[in-house]
Every structure is written in C-alpha cells, then in structure tokens.
N, C-alpha and C positions, 0 to 999 in steps of 0.2 A: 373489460371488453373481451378478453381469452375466453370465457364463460359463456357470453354469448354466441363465438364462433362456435365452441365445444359444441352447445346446446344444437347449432346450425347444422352440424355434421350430424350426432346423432338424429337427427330428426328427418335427413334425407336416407340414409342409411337403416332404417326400421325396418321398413319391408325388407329389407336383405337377411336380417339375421334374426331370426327367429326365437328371442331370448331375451332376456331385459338385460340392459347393459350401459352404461355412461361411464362420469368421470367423476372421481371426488377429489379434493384440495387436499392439502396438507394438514387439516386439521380437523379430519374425514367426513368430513361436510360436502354431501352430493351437489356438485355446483350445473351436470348435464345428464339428462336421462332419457331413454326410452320412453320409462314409467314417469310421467309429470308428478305425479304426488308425491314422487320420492325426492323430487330437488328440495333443499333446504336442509334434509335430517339430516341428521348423523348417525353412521354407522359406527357403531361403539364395538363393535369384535375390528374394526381394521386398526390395524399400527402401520403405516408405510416403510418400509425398511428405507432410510435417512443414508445408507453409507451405500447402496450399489440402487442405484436407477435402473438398473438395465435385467435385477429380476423377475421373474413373474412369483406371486404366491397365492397360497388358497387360501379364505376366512371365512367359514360359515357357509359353504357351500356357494362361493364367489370365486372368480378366478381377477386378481388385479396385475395390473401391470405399468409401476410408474414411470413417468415420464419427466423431463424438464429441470433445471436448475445445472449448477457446475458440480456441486456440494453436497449438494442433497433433493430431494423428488418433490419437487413444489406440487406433481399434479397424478394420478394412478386410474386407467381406464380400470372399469369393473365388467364382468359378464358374468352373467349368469350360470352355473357349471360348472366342476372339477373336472372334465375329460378333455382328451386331446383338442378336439373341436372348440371348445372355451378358451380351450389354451392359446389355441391358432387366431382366434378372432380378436383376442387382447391383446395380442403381437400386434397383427396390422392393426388395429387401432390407435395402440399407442405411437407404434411409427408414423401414421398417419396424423393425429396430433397438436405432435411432438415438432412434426415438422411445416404445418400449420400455425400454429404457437412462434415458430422461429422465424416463420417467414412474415408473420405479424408484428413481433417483438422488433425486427429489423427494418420493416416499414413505416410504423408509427411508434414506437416507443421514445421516448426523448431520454431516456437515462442510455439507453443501449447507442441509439445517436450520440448523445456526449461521450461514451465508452469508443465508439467509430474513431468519431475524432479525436480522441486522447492519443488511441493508440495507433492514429495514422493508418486508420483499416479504410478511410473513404477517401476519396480522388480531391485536390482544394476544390476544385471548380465545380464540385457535387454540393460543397457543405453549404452554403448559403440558397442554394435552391432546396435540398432539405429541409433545411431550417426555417423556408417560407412553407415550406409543406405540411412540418409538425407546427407553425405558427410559434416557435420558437425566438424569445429574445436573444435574439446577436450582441445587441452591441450595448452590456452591460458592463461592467467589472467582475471578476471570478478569480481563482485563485485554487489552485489545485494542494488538496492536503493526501501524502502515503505512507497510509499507516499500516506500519510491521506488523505482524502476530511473531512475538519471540517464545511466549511461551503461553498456552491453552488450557482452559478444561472443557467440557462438552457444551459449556453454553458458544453460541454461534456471535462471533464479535459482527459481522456485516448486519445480522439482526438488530443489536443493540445501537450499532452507530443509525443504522436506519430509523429506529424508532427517535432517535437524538434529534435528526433533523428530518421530519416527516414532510415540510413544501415539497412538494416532488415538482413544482413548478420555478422553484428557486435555486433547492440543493440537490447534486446528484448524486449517489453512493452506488457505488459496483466493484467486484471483485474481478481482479486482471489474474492472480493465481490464488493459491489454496491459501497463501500465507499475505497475498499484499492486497487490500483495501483503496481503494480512491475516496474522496469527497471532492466534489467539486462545487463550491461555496460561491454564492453571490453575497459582492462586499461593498461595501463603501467607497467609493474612489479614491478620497484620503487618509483611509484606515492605514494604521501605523501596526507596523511588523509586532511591536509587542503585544499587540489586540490579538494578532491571529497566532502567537507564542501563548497566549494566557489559553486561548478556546482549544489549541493542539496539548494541551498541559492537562484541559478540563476534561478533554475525550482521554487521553491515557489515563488519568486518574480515576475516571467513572469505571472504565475496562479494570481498573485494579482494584480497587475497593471493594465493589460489590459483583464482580464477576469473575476476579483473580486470575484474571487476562492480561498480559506484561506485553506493551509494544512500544515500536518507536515510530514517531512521525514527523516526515517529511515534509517542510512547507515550503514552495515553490513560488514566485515573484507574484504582484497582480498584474494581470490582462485582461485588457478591454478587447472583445471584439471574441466569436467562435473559435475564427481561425487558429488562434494562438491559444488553446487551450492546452494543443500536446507540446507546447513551450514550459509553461507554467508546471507541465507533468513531470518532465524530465527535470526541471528545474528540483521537483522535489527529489525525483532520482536521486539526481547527484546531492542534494542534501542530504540525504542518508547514507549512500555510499562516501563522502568523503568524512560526514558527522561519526561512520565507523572509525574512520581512519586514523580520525586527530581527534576525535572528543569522545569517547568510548562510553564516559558514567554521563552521558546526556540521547537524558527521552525524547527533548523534542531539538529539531535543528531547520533555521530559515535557511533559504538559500541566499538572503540577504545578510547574514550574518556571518558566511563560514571566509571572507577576509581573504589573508593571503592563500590558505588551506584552500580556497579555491582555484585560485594560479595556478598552482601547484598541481593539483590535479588535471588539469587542462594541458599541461607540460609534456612531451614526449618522455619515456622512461630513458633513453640512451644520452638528452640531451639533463637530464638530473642525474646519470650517472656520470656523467662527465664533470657537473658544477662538483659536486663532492669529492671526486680527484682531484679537480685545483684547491678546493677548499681546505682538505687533508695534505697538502703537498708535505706535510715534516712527519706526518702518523695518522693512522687511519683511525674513527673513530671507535672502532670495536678495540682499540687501545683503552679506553676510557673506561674503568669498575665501574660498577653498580652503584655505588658512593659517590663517585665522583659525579655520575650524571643524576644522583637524586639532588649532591650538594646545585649543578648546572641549574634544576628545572628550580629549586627555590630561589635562586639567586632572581631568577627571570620575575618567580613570582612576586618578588620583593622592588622590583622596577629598578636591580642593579645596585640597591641600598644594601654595601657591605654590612652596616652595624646591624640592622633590623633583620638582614638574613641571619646571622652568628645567632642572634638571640632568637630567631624562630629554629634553629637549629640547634638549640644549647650545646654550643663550640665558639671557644675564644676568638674573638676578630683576630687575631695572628694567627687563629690556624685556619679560618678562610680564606685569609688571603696567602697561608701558601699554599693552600689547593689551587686557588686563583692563577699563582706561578705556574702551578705542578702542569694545568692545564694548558696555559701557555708556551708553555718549553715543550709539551707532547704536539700542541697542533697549530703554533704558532700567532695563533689569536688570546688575547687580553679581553677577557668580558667583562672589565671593568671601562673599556673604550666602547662608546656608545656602535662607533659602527661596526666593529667587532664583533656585538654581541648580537647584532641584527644578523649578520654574515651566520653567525655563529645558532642561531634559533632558527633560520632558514634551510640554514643543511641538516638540523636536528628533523625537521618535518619532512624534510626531503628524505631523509634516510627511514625515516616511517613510513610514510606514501611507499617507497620501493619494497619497506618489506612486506607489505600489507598486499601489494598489487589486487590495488582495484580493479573492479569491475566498471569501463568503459561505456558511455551511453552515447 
C-alpha cells in the first residue's frame, strides 16, 4: 500500500521538478516514478547504505536519499542529478515520504497498532475503536514472546523471525530497540506452556544454527482479548529479567514458570534486605566459602538426600554432614530440617536478586 501512496506523490509533484525522480525499495527495485517504464527494474549500480538513513549518495548520475525503517533504509528517493539542486529536491522528498509512510504505517498498519498497544503508546478507550478500523480480531488468544539478541553477525534477526511466521494477520513481529524483538503469536486457548517453551527453544535454535545469532526469550502469560496485550509483554519482561537473575545458562524462560523467583522480584529491596538480617542473626552469609555454598546448592540439588549428595560430591557422608554442622553453628539453620532449608534457599535467592539489582517493569 506505501507504494502506492509513493507512486501518488510523485505523480502530483511532476510538473514541479523538472527531472526524473522516485523511490526504490531495499532491494533496489523502483517501486514509484516520474518515468512509468522505470517502475519494476532494478537499478543494479544502487547499494542503499543499511547503517545511517539519513544520508544522501550519488550512483550513476542519481542523487538518492533513503528513508524509513529503525535499523536500516527499507525505502531511498532517487532524482535525477549530482548537483545541489538534486541534492535539495531528494531531501524534501525523502522528508516528505518518510513522513507519509509514518503517518500511514500509524493509521492503518496492524503490526504498528499491536506495537501501540504493547508499549502503551495508545489511550485504552482508542484501542477497540482502532481495532474496528484496521478490522482487527480482538478477542482471540495471544501471547507475547521477547527475544534477546545477546550476541550477532550481520544477518538481521527481525528478518529471519519475520520470515518464521509470515501470517501477518495472525502473528505480529516488530522491534521495540536495536537488541529486543517482540512476536506477538495467536495460540490456542488451551495451549500448554511447554508448547510455547518448545516453539521459543525452536526460534533460538534456528537464530543459532544457521545464522549464529545467540538470544534469549521471554515468554509472557496467554491473553485473551487486545487490551491485555501490553500485560502479556511485560510478563515476558520480567521473564527475562528475573530468568537473568536466577537461571543464567537458560535460553528460554516462561513467566509461568519462574516460581518463587517471581515473588521475589515483585518484593521491595529494603523489605529482602531486612528478611536476610533476621535470617543471618548468628553470621552473615558472605561468612560462607565457595565450597561451602557449592556443597549448599548440591545438597538442594539432591532434594536434601545426605547419601546421594556425599556421592555426587565424591566426599564421605561424615564429612557432609559436618559441613552440614559447620553451616549450622555459622548461621543457625540445619538444612537437613526441611523448613530450614526452605528459609535457607530463599535467602540464597534473595541475596542474588540484591546483588544483581534488577531492572524494575
């Protein structure tokens, strides 16, 4: 539809400028022209410069100047001409556009509308009259997936996920910055969290494979209904930020899955730094070596089973359990007592959430 307005412009604007001139795409395919014969080809001398939008350059006796995208130049007026005057006419051009393009993109697009609403850029009482506007289904099931770029090469991850799920009437994909991805998926109503842990597993592993792109992804609750899509976002938020916190060698993390780690998070800092002074009252845990709290987190792993920790630890059941003591006489707690060692796992997380001080949603 961009194409056609493009085409609308130039063709009011002809007699103005005395020179052939339109727009090509990103894959330098003339999509609006002055010259009618020219739409379709491709201009094989242009390369759009991908990393700054906002310069102008000459190819072949052409002056271009691209426009559009966050990332890189989805779209490059052309004019005819290397001299000032070509210069000046493919500035306003592109500014004109550009800002055509936005004011379209923001009226009728329905990814951009689901991006509105994600990030709470539109009024509640606008979004369902929108939504009757772009003919938009409300009140399905959806589920918002935010995926990381940890680490890149020059293939474009928003591309690749884009091409993953191509309904553009079902799924939505847009980028909120340089490094964080959305998908906003229509699901099933009774789809089970490990369904959309297996499909968040399937996109990080495609991104790894064959494009050597490292992310992590956030999965956020289902919601039924528009409204509560920027719920379902945030939801993934905090999947990530607390999935940093307490689960560090995990790619993907539900928001229905992060447990106590979620409480925890939701907790005032001054009100967990208080539980761990009662908890500590006989020694603080930075009393505790590096051994001691690797023997803690096996002991945990072991569901409290002195024998089967000793032997995943090739150390005599007597000298576990006098570390077991050691630990007990430094901080008063027995984690061999079931409620002890709950007390005792909780102020461990607590004391990681503070050092980590998350980021807040």
């Amino acid at each position: 539809m961009s194409t056609r307005l493009f085409q609308s412009v130039v063709r009011q604007m002809k007699d103005s400028i005395d020179c052939v001139f339109g727009v090509i795409d990103d894959t330098a395919t003339i999509v609006a022209s002055s010259e009618l014969s020219l739409i379709g080809t491709v201009n094989e001398y242009v390369s759009i410069d991908m990393t700054n939008t906002n310069d102008l350059f000459v190819r072949d006796g052409y002056t271009y100047k691209p426009f559009g995208g966050h990332t890189k130049a989805e779209y490059a007026v052309f004019v005819e001409g290397t001299d000032e005057l070509a210069a000046r006419y493919a500035n306003i051009l592109g500014i004109s556009l550009a800002s055509i393009k936005q004011y379209y993109d923001e009226k009728y697009d329905r990814t951009n509308f689901v991006k509105n609403v994600v990030l709470d850029n539109i009024l509640p009482g606008d979004i369902f009259i929108k939504a009757r506007e772009l003919c938009f289904t409300s009140e399905v099931y959806r589920v918002a997936f935010l995926i990381r770029i940890i680490s890149s090469n020059e293939v474009s991850a928003l591309d690749v996920i884009q091409n993953l799920f191509p309904d553009k009437n079902k799924d939505f994909v847009f980028s909120i910055t340089e490094n964080d991805i959305v998908l906003i998926k229509e699901v099933k109503q009774n789809v089970e969290t490990n369904d959309l842990k297996k499909l968040a597993r399937s996109i990080a592993d495609t991104l790894s494979s064959e494009f050597y792109t490292r992310v992590n992804v956030g999965i956020g609750t289902v919601v039924e209904g528009v409204k509560d899509l920027a719920s379902t976002f945030k939801e993934a938020q905090i999947a990530l930020e607390v999935g940093k916190v307490f689960d560090t060698d995990q790619a993907v993390v539900s928001y229905d899955n992060l447990g106590i780690a979620r409480l925890i998070y939701h907790l005032p800092t001054t009100l967990c730094e208080t539980f761990l002074k009662e908890v500590f009252k006989k020694g603080t845990i930075e009393s505790l070596d590096h051994e001691t709290l690797f023997t803690i987190q096996k002991f945990f792993d072991n569901n409290l089973n002195v024998s089967e920790t000793s032997r995943k630890l090739f150390v005599h059941r007597n000298t576990l359990v006098y570390r077991l003591e050691k630990i007990k006489k430094l901080t008063g707690l027995d984690l061999r007592d079931f409620d002890d060692a709950i007390v005792f796992k909780i102020a461990l997380m607590v004391k990681k959430y503070l050092s980590a001080n998350p980021v807040k949603f």
